[in-house]
C-alpha positions as CSV (number, residue, x, y, z in Angstrom):
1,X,143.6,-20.5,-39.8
2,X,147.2,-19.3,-41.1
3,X,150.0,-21.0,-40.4
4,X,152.2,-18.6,-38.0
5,X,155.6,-20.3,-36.9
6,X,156.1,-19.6,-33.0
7,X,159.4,-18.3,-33.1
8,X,159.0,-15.4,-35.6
9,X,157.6,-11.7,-34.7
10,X,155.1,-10.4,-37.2
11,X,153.7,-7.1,-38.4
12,X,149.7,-5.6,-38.5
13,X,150.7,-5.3,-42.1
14,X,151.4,-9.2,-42.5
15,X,154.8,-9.3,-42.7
16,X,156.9,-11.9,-40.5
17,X,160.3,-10.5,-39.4
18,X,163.0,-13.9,-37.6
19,X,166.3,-12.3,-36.2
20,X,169.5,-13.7,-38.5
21,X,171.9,-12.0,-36.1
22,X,172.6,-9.4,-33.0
23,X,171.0,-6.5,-35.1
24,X,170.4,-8.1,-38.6
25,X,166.3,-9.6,-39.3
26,X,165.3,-11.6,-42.7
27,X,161.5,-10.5,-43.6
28,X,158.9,-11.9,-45.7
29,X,155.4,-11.9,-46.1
30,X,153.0,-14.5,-43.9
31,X,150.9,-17.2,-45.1
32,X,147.5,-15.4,-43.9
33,X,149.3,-12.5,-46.8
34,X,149.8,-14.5,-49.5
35,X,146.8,-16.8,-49.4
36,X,145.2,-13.4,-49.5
37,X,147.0,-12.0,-52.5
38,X,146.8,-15.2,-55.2
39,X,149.1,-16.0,-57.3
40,X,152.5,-14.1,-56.9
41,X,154.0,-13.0,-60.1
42,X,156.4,-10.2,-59.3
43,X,157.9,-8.6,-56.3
44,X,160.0,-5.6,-56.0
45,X,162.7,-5.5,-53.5
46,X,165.0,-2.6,-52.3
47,X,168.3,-2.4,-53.6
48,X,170.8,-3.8,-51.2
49,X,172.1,-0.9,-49.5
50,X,169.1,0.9,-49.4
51,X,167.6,2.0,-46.4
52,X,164.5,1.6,-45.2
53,X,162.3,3.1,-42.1
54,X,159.8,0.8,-40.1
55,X,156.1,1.2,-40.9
56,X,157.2,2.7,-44.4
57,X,156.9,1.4,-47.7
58,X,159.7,-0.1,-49.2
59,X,158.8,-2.4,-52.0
60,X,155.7,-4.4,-53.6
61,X,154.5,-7.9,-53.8
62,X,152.5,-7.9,-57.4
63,X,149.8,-10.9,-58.1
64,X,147.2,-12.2,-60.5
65,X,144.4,-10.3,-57.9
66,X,146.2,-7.2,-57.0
67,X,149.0,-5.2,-56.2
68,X,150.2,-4.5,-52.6
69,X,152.5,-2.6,-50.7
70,X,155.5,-3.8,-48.5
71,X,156.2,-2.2,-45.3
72,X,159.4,-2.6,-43.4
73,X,158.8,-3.7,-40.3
74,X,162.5,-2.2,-38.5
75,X,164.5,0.9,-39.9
76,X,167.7,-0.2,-41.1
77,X,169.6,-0.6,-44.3
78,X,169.0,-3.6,-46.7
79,X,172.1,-6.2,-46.7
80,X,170.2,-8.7,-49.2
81,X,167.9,-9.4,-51.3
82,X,166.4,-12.8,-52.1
83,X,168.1,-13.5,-55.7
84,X,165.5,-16.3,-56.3
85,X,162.0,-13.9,-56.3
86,X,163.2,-12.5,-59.7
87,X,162.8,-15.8,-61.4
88,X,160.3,-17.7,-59.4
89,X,158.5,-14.9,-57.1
90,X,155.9,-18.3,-56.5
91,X,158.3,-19.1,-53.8
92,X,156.3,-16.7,-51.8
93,X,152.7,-18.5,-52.3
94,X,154.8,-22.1,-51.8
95,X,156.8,-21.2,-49.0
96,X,156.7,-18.2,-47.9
97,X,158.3,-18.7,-44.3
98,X,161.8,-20.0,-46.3
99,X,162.2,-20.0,-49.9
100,X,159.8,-17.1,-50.1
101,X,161.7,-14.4,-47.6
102,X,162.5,-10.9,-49.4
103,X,164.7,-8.9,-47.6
104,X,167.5,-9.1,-45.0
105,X,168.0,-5.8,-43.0
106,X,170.1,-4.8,-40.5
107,X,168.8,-2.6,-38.1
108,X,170.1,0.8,-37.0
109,X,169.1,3.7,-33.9
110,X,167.3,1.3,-31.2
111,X,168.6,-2.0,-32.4
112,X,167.1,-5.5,-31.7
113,X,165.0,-3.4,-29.3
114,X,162.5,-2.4,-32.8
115,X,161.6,-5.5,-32.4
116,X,159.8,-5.5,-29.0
117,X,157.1,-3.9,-30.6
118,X,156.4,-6.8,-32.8
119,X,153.9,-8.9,-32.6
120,X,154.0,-12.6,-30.9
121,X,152.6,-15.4,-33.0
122,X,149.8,-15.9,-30.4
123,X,149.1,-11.9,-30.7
124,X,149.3,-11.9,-34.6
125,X,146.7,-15.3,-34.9
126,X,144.5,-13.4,-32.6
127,X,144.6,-9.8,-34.7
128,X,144.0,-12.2,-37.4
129,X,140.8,-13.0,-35.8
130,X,139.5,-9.8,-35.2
131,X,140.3,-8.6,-38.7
């Protein structure tokens, strides 16, 4: 089984989302994700400043198996981007709940309330199971 830290919220689409601030979330992919995808050589991030809507692509995670989309799990604008992906985008595979977050956003319209329709860690191991 994956490795799902309690106090984050996570995505159907494998991404983990931890608050930062009142209306600001850092995001990243989960270890169920990148177990699944290999080797990470390359990810592409938004431009800080960007925006991004939830359940929308907003960048890619590239590896030796495949390449796969990003989806952003809150609509907001991107604030920052994790400067150490471009040169070692293995941080992902080696720790991918710290070293290996992607993107900061802070999130606009319904604020920290986009995240009540994340899931638990307890609901995201069980979807896990089912998939």
């Amino acid at each position: 089984m994956s490795y799902c830290p309690e106090h984050l919220k996570y995505t159907k689409d494998h991404e983990w989302v931890e608050r930062t601030g009142d209306k600001r979330v850092r995001v990243g992919v989960t270890d169920f994700a990148q177990k699944q995808l290999g080797d990470i050589v390359f990810v592409d991030v938004p431009s800080v400043g960007r925006d991004v809507e939830a359940g929308e692509p907003f960048g890619m995670v590239e590896s030796v198996k495949s390449v796969s989309d990003l989806f952003a799990p809150v609509s907001g604008r991107v604030t920052s981007q994790n400067p150490d992906l471009e040169s070692d985008p293995e941080n992902v595979n080696t720790d991918p709940y710290g070293d290996g977050w992607i993107v900061e956003i802070e999130i606009t319209g319904t604020g920290t309330g986009a995240l009540d329709g994340l899931l638990d860690a307890a609901q995201y191991e069980a979807y896990l199971k089912e998939e």
